[in-house]
PyMOL CGO cylinders between C-alpha atoms (Angstrom):
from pymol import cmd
from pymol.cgo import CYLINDER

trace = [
    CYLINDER, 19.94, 193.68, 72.96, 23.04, 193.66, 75.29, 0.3, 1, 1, 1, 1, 1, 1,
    CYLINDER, 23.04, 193.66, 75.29, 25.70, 196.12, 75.38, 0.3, 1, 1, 1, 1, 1, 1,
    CYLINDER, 25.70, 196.12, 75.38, 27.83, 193.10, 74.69, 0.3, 1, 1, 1, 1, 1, 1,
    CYLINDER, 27.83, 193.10, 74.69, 25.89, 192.14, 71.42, 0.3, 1, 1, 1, 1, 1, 1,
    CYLINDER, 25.89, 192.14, 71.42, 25.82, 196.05, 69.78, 0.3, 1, 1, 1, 1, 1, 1,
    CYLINDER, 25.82, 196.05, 69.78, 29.23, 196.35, 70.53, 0.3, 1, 1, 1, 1, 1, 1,
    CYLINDER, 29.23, 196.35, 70.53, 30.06, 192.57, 68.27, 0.3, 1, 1, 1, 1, 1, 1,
    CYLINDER, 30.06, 192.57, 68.27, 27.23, 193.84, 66.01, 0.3, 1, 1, 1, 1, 1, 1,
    CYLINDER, 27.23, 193.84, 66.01, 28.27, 196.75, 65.07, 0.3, 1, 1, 1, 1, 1, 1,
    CYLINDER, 28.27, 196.75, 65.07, 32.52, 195.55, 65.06, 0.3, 1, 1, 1, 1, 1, 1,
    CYLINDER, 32.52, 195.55, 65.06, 30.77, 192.93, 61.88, 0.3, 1, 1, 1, 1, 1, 1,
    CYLINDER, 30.77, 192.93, 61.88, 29.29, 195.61, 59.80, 0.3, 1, 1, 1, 1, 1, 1,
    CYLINDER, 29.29, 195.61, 59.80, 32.62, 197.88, 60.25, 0.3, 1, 1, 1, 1, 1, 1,
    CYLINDER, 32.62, 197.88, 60.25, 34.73, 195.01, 59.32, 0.3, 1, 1, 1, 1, 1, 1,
    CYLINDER, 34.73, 195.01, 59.32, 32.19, 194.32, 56.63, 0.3, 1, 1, 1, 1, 1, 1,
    CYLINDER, 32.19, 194.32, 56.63, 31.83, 197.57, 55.06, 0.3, 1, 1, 1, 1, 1, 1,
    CYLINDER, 31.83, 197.57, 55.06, 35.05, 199.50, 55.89, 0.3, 1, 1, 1, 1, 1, 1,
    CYLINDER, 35.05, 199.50, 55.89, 37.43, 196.57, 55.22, 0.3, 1, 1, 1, 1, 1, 1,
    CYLINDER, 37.43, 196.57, 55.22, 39.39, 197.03, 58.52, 0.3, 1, 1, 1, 1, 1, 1,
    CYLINDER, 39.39, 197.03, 58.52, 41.24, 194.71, 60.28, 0.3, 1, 1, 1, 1, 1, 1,
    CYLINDER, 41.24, 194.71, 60.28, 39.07, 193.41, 63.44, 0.3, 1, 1, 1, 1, 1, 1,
    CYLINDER, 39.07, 193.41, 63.44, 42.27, 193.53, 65.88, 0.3, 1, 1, 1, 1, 1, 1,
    CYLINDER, 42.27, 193.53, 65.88, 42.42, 197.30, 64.56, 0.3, 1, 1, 1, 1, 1, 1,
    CYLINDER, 42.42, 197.30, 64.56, 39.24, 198.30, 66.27, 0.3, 1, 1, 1, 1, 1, 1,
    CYLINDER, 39.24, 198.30, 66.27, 39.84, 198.73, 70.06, 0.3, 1, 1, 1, 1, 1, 1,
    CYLINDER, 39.84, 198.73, 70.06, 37.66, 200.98, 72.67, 0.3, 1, 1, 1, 1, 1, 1,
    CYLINDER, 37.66, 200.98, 72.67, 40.35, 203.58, 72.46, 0.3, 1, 1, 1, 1, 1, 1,
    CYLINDER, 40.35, 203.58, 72.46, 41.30, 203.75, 68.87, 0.3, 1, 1, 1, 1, 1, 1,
    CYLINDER, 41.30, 203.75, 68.87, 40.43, 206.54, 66.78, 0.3, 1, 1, 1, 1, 1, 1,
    CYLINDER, 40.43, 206.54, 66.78, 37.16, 206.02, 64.75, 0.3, 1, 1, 1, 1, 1, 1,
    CYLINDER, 37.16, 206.02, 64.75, 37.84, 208.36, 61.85, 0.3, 1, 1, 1, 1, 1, 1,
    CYLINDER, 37.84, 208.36, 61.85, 41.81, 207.26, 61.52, 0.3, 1, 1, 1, 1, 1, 1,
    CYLINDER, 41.81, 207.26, 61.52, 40.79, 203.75, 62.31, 0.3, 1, 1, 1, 1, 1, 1,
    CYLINDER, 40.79, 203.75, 62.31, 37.99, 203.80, 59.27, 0.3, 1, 1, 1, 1, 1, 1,
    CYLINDER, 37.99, 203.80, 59.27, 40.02, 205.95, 57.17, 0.3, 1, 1, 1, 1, 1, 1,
    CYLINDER, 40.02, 205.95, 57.17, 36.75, 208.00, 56.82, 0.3, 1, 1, 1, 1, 1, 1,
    CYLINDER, 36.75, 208.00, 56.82, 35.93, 210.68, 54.25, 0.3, 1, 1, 1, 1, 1, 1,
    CYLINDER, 35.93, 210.68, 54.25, 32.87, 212.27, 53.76, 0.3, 1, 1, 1, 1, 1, 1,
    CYLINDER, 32.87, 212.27, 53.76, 31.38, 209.53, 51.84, 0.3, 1, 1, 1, 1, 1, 1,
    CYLINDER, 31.38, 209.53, 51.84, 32.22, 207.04, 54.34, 0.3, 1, 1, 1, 1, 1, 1,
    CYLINDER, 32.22, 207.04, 54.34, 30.42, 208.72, 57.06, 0.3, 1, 1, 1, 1, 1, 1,
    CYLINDER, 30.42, 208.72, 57.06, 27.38, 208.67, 54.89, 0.3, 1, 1, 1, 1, 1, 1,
    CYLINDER, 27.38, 208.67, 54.89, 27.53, 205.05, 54.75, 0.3, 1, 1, 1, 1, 1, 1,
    CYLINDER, 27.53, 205.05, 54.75, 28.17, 204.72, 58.13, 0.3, 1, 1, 1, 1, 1, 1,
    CYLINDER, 28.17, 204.72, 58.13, 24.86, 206.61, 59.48, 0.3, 1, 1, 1, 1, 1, 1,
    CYLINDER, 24.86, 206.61, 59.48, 23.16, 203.92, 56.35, 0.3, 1, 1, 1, 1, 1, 1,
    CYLINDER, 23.16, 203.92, 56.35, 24.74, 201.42, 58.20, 0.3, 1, 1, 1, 1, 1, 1,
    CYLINDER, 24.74, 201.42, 58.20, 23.55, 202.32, 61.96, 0.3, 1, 1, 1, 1, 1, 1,
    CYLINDER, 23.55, 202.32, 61.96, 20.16, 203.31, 60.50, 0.3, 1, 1, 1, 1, 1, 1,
    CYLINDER, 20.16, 203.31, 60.50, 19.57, 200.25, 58.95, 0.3, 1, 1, 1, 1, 1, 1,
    CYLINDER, 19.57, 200.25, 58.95, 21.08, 197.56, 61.91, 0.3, 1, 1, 1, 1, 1, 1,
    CYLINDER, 21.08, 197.56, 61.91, 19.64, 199.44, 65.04, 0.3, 1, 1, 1, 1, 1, 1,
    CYLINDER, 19.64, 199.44, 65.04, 16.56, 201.46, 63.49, 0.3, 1, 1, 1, 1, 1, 1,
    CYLINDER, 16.56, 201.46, 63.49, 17.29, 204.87, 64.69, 0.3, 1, 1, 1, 1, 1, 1,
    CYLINDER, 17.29, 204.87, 64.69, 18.09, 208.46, 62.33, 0.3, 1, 1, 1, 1, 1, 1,
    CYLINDER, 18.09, 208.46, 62.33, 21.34, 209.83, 62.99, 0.3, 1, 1, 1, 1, 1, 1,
    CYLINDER, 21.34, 209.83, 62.99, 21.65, 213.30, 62.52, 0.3, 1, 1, 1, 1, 1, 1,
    CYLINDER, 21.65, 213.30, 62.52, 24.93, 214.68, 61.38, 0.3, 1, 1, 1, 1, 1, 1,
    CYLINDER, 24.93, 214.68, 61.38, 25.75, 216.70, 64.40, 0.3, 1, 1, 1, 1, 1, 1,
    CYLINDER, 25.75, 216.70, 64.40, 25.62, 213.11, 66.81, 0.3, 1, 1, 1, 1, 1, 1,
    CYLINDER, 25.62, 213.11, 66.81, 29.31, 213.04, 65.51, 0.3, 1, 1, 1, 1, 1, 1,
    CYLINDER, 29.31, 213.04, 65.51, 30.45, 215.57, 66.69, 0.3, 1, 1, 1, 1, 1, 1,
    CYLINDER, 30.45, 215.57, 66.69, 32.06, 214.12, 70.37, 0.3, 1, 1, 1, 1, 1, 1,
    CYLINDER, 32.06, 214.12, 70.37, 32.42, 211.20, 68.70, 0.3, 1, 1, 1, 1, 1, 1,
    CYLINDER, 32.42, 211.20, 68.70, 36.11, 210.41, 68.68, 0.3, 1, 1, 1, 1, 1, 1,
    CYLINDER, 36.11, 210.41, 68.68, 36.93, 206.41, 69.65, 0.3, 1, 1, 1, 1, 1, 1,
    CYLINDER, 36.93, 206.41, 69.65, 35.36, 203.29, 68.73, 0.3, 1, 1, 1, 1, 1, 1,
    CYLINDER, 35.36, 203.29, 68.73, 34.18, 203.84, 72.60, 0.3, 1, 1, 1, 1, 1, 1,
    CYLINDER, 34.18, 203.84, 72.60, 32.67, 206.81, 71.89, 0.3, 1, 1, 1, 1, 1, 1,
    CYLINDER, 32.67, 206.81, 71.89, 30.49, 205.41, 69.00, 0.3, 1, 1, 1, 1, 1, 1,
    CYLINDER, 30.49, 205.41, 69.00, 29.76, 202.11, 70.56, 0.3, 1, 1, 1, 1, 1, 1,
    CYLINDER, 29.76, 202.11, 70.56, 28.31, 204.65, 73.60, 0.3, 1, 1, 1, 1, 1, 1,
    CYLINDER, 28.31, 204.65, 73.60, 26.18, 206.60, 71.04, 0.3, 1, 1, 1, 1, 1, 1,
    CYLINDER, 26.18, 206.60, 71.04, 24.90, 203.28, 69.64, 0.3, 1, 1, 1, 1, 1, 1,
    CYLINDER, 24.90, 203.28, 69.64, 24.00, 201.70, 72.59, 0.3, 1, 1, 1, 1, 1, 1,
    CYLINDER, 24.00, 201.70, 72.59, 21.98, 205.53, 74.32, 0.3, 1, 1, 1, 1, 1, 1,
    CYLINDER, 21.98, 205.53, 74.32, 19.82, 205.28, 71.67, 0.3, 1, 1, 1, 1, 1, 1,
    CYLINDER, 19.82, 205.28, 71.67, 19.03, 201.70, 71.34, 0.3, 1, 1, 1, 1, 1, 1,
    CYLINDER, 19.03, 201.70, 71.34, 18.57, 202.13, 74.97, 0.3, 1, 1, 1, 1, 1, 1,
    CYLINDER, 18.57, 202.13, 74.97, 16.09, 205.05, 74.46, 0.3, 1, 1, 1, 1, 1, 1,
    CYLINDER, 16.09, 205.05, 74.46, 13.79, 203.80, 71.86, 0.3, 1, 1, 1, 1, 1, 1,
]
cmd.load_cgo(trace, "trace")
């Protein structure tokens, strides 16, 4: 899988599950603001990565995550590394 295709697979399931506006989510936008994201969400969010890319997230991975850029980085290190 291409950088390219995580990036548009994993803008579908944010649109998808956190009812944001596609033209909202940009490389440098803030995830958590962005998402509107509350403890629940996040848990949804690590279902949602688990289950479209096959890899546990652990809850500390979020920690330097900040922008979309920063999660679309995580996402593609460990597709890359499994």
């Amino acid at each position: 899988m291409s950088k390219e295709e995580i990036i548009e697979k994993v803008n579908e399931f944010l649109v998808e599950e956190f009812e944001v506006d596609a033209d909202a989510i940009t490389p440098d936008a803030d995830l958590k603001n962005t998402l509107d994201l509350d403890s629940l969400d996040y848990v949804d969010l690590v279902v949602e990565i688990e289950s479209n890319f096959g890899f546990k997230v652990k809850p500390e991975d979020f920690t330097g995550i900040i922008t979309f850029q920063n999660f679309y980085d995580y996402i593609i290190n460990k597709v890359e590394s499994k």
